[in-house]
C-alpha positions as CSV (number, residue, x, y, z in Angstrom):
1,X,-18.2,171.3,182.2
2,X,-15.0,173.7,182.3
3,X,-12.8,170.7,181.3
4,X,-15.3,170.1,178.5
5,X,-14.8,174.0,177.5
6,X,-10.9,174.0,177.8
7,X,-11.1,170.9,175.5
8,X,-13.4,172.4,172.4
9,X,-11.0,175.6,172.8
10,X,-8.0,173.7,172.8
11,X,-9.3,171.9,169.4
12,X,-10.4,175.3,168.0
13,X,-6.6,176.7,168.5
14,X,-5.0,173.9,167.2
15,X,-7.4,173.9,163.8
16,X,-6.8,177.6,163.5
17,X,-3.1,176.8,163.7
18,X,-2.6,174.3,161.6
19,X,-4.9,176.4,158.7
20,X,-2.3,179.1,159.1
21,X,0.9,176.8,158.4
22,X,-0.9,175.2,155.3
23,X,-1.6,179.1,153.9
24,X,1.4,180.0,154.6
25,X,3.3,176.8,152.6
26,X,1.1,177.1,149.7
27,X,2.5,180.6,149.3
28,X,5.8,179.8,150.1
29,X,5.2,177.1,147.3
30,X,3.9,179.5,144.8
31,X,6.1,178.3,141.2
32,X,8.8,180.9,141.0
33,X,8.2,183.6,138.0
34,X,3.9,183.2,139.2
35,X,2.2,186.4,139.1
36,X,2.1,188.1,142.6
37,X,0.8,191.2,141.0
38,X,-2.8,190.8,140.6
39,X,-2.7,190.3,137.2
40,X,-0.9,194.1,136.3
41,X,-0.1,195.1,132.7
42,X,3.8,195.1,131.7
43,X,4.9,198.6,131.6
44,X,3.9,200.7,128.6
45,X,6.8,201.5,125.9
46,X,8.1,205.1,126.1
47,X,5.8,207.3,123.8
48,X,8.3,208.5,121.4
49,X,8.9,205.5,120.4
50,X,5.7,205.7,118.7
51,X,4.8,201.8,117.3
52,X,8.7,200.9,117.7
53,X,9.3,197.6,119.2
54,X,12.0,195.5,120.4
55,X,14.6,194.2,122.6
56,X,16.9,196.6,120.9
57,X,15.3,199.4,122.3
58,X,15.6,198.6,125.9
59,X,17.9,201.0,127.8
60,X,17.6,203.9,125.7
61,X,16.7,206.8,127.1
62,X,15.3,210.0,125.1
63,X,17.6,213.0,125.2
64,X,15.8,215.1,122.6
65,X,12.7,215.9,121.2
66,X,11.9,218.5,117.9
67,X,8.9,218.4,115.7
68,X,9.8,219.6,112.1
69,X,6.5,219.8,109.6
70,X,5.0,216.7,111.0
71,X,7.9,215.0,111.6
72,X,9.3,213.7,115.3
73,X,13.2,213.9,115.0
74,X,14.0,212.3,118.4
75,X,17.7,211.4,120.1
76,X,18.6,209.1,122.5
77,X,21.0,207.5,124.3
78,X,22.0,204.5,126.5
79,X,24.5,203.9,129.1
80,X,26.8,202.4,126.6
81,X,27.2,205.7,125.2
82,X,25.1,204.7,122.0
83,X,23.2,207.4,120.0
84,X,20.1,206.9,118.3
85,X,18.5,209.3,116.1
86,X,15.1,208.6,114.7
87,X,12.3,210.3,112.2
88,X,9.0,209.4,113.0
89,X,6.6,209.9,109.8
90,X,3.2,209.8,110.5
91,X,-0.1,209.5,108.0
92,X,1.9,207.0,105.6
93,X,0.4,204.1,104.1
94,X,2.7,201.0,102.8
95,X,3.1,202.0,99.2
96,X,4.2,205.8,100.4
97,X,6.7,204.5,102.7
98,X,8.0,202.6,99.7
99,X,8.9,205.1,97.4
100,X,10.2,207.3,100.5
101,X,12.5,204.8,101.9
102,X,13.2,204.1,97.8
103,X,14.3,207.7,97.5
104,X,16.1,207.3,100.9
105,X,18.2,204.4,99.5
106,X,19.2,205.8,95.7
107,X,20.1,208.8,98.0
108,X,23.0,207.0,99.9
109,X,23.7,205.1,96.7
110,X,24.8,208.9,95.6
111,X,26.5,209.9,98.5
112,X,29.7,207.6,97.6
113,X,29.0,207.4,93.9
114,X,32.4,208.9,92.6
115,X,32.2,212.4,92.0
116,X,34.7,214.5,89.8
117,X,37.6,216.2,91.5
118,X,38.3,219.5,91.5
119,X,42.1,219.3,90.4
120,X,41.4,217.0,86.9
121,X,45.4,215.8,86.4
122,X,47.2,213.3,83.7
123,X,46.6,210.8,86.5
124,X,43.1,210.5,87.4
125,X,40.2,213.3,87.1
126,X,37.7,211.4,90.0
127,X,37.7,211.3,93.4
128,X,37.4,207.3,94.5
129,X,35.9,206.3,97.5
130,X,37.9,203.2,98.8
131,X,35.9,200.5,99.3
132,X,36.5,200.1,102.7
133,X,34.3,203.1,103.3
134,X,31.3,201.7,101.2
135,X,27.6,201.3,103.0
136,X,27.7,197.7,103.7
137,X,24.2,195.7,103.9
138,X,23.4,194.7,107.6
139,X,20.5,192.7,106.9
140,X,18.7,190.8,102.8
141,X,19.9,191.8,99.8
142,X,16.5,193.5,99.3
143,X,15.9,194.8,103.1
144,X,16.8,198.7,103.8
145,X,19.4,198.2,106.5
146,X,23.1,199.6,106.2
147,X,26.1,199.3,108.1
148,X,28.6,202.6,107.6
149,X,30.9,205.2,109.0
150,X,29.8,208.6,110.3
151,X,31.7,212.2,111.2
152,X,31.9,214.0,114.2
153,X,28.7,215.4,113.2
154,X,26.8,212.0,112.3
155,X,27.1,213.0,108.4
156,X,28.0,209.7,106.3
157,X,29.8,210.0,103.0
158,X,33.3,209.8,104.3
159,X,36.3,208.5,102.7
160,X,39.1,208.7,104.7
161,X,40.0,207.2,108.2
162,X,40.5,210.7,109.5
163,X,36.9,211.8,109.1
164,X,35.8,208.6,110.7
165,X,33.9,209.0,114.4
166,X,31.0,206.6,114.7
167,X,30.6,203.3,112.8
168,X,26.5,203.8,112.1
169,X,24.0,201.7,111.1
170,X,20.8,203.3,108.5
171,X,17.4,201.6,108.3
172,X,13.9,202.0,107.7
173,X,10.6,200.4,109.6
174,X,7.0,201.0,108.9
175,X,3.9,200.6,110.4
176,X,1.0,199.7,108.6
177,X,-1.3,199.5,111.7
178,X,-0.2,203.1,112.7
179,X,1.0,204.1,109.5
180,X,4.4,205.8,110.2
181,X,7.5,205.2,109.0
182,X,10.7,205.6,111.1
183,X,14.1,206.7,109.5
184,X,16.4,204.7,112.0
185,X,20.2,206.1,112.6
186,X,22.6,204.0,115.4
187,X,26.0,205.2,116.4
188,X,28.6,204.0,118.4
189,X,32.1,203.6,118.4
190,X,34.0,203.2,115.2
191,X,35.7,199.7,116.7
192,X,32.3,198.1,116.8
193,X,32.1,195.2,115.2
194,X,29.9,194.7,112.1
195,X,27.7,191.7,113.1
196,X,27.0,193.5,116.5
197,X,25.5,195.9,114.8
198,X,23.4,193.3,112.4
199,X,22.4,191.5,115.5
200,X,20.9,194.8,116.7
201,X,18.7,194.7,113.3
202,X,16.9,191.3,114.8
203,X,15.6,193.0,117.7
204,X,13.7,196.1,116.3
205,X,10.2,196.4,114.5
206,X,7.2,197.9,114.4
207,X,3.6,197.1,115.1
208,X,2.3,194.2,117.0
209,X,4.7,192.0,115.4
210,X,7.9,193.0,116.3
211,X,9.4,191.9,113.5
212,X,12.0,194.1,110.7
213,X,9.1,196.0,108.8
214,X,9.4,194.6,105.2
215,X,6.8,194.9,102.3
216,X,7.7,193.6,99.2
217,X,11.4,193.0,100.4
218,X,11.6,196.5,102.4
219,X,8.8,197.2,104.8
220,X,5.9,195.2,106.1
């Protein structure tokens, strides 16, 4: 009878044993990249970003935050010593944000539109902004993106390679599910080069969709 005993709890120890080796290889087997988590959300995006999206984003940290008659003027910075300024405009539908980011556009047009000088002489009686210095497009024809140079106190207009300090890049996104508009300002260093910054364009957006807001060529 006792042998009989030693012999069922002999059978019981092994079965218990070998269970625990096959639980343990299935979860040493688990396909790497599985969820361990228990099915956790991904982390939520920073709230001032608002309905900003994208890979472009990542590794900004905000810095500043003022609210001016409804509007969020936020800075921030990453480790690369990039600045980003943005305006968040809330309560806007698609055809408002048009005609504000039209406004925004004919505005810069201005900036380096030539402008007469002071000193009028027999040679010339306008100031001319080399070309050089000239908003370039970062992204369509039709798409509100620009690649330019900045001051020392992020102001664009400048003409000369002495009042140069950032090389900046100016662009608009809506939202239409949340219905705000961001005014988007980048700037890092003046020796960055242009299709950096256009790549940057590719990874920002608004909404679900991540993609560059556009609506009839400008938002979405």
């Amino acid at each position: 009878m006792r042998h009989l005993l030693a012999k069922n709890l002999l059978r019981q120890t092994f079965t218990v044993g070998v269970l625990m080796v096959f639980t343990q290889g299935c979860a040493y087997l688990k396909p790497r990249g599985a969820d361990t988590s228990g099915g956790s959300p991904a982390a939520a995006s920073p709230a001032w970003l608002g309905s900003l999206r994208g890979s472009a984003l990542d590794g900004f940290q905000l810095s500043e935050q003022l609210e001016r008659r409804g509007t969020s003027l936020i800075t921030a910075t990453n480790l690369a010593g990039d600045i980003l300024k943005l305006e968040r405009i809330p309560g806007l539908d698609a055809d408002s944000a048009s005609r504000l980011i039209g406004d925004g556009v004919m505005s810069l047009e201005a900036l380096y539109a030539n402008a007469l000088s002071p000193y009028p002489g027999d040679l010339s009686n306008r100031v001319i902004t080399d070309d050089g210095f000239h908003p370039r497009r970062a992204a369509g024809p039709r798409e509100p993106w620009f690649v330019l140079f900045a001051n020392d106190r992020f102001g664009f207009g400048v003409s000369t390679p002495e009042q140069v300090k950032y090389k900046a890049l100016l662009g608009w996104v809506h939202s239409d599910s949340s219905e705000e508009l961001f005014k988007i300002r980048l700037y890092v260093p003046a020796n960055r080069k242009d299709a950096e910054l256009r790549r940057w364009v590719k990874g920002i957006g608004a909404g679900s969709r991540g993609a560059i807001g556009q609506r009839e060529g400008l938002i979405q």
